[in-house]
C-alpha positions as CSV (number, residue, x, y, z in Angstrom):
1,X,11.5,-26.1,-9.1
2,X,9.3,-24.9,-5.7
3,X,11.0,-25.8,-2.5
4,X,8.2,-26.6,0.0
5,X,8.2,-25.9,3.5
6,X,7.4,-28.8,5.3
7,X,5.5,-26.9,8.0
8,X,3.2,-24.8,6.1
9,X,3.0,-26.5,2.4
10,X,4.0,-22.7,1.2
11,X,7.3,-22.4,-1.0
12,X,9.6,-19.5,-0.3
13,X,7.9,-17.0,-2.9
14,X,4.9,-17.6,-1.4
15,X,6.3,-16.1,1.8
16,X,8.3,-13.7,0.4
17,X,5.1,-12.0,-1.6
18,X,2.8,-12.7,1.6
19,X,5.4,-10.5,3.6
20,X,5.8,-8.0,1.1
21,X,1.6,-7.8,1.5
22,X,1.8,-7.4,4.9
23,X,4.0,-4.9,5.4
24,X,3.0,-2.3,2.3
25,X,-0.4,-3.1,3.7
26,X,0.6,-2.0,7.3
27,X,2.7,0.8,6.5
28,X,-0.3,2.3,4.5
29,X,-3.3,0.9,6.6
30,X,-2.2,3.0,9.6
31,X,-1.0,6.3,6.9
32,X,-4.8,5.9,5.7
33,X,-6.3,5.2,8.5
34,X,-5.2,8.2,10.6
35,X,-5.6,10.5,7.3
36,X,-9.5,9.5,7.4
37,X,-10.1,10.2,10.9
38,X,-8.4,14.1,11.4
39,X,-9.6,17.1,9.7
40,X,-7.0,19.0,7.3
41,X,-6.1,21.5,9.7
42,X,-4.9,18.6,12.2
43,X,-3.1,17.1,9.7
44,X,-1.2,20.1,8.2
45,X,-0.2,20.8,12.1
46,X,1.4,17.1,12.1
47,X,3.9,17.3,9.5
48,X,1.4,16.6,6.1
49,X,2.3,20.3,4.6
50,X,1.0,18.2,1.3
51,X,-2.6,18.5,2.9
52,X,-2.9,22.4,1.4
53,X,-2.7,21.3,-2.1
54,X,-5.9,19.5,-1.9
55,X,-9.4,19.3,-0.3
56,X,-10.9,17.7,2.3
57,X,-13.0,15.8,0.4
58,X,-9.8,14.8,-2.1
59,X,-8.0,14.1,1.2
60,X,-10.6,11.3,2.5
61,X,-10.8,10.0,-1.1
62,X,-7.3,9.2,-1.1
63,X,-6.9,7.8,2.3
64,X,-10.1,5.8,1.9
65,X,-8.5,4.4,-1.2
66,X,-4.9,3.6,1.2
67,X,-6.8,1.8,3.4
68,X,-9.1,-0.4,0.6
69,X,-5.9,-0.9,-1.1
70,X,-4.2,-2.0,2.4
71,X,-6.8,-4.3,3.4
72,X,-7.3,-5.6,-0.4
73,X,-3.4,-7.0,0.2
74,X,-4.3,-8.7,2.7
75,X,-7.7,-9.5,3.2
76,X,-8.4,-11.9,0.2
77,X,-5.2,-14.4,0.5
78,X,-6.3,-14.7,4.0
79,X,-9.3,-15.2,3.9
80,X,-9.5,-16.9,0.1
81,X,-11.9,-14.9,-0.7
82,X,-11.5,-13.0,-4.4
83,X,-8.1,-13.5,-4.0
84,X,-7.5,-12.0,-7.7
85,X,-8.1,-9.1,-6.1
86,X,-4.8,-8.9,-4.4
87,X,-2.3,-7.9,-7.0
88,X,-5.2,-5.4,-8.2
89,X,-5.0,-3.6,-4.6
90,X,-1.5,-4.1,-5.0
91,X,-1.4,-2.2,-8.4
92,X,-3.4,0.7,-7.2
93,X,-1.6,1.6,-3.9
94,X,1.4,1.4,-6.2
95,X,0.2,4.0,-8.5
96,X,-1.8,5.8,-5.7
97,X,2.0,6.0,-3.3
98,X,3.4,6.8,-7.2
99,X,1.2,10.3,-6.7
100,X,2.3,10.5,-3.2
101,X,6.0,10.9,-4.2
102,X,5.1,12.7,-7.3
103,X,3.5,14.8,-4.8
104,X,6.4,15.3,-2.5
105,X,8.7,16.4,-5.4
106,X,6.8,18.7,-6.6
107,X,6.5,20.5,-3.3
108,X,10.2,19.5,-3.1
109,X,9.9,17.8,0.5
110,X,12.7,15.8,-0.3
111,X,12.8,13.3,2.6
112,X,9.3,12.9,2.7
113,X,9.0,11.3,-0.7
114,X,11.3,7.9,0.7
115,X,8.4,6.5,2.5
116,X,5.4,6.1,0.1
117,X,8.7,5.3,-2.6
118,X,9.6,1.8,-0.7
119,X,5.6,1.6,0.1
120,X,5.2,1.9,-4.1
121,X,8.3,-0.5,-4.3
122,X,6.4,-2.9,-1.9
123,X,3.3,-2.6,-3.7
124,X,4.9,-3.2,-7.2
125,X,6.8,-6.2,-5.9
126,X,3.6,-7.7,-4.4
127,X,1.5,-7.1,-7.9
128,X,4.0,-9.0,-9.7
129,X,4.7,-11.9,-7.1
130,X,0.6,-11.9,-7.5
131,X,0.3,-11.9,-11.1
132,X,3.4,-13.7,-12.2
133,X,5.6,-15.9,-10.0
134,X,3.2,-17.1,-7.1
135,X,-0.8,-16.4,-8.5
136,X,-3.7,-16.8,-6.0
């Protein structure tokens, strides 16, 4: 059985797996967002040792697909636009912040592999409230 809210017409999954969206897509919409902008060298400066293992080019690939993938949570159940295409961003930011901790273990940064770990929890919770319990 859905419980309705009375003011929206959304159930409670529905708002549970619309905040889940929201914040995984924040959290990596700004991470992606200031990767794009700064050189390598800036970034390395700021904490991001994880910049020397790849390229610049690698380096805007992967925060171009961040912030995609954060504005393909959001975006289409907004809007209502392709909003299959949620749980897809969903799945690929959770793979793409799986690398990120993979990343971060390897180079045994230990505290610095917590953030994109809840991001990929998020992320994974979001593809399968999207797929399974609440569909768009």
């Amino acid at each position: 059985m859905i419980v309705r809210s009375t003011s929206t017409g959304r159930s409670r999954d529905e708002h549970s797996v619309v905040g889940r969206s929201g914040a995984a897509g924040c959290g990596v919409l700004g991470g992606g967002a200031t990767k794009l902008r700064q050189p390598k060298e800036k970034l390395a400066q700021n904490n991001m040792a994880w910049v020397e293992d790849f390229s610049q080019g690698a380096i805007r690939l992967i925060s171009a697909a961040e912030v995609l993938g954060a504005l393909g949570l959001v975006l289409p159940a907004l809007t209502g636009v392709l909003p299959s295409l949620t749980p897809l961003a969903a799945l690929g930011l959770a793979l793409l912040m799986a690398g990120a901790a993979y990343t971060h273990l390897r180079r045994k940064e230990g505290s610095a592999v917590v953030p994109p770990t809840v991001l990929l929890l998020l992320a994974a919770l979001v593809a399968v409230g999207r797929f399974f319990v609440v569909p768009l």
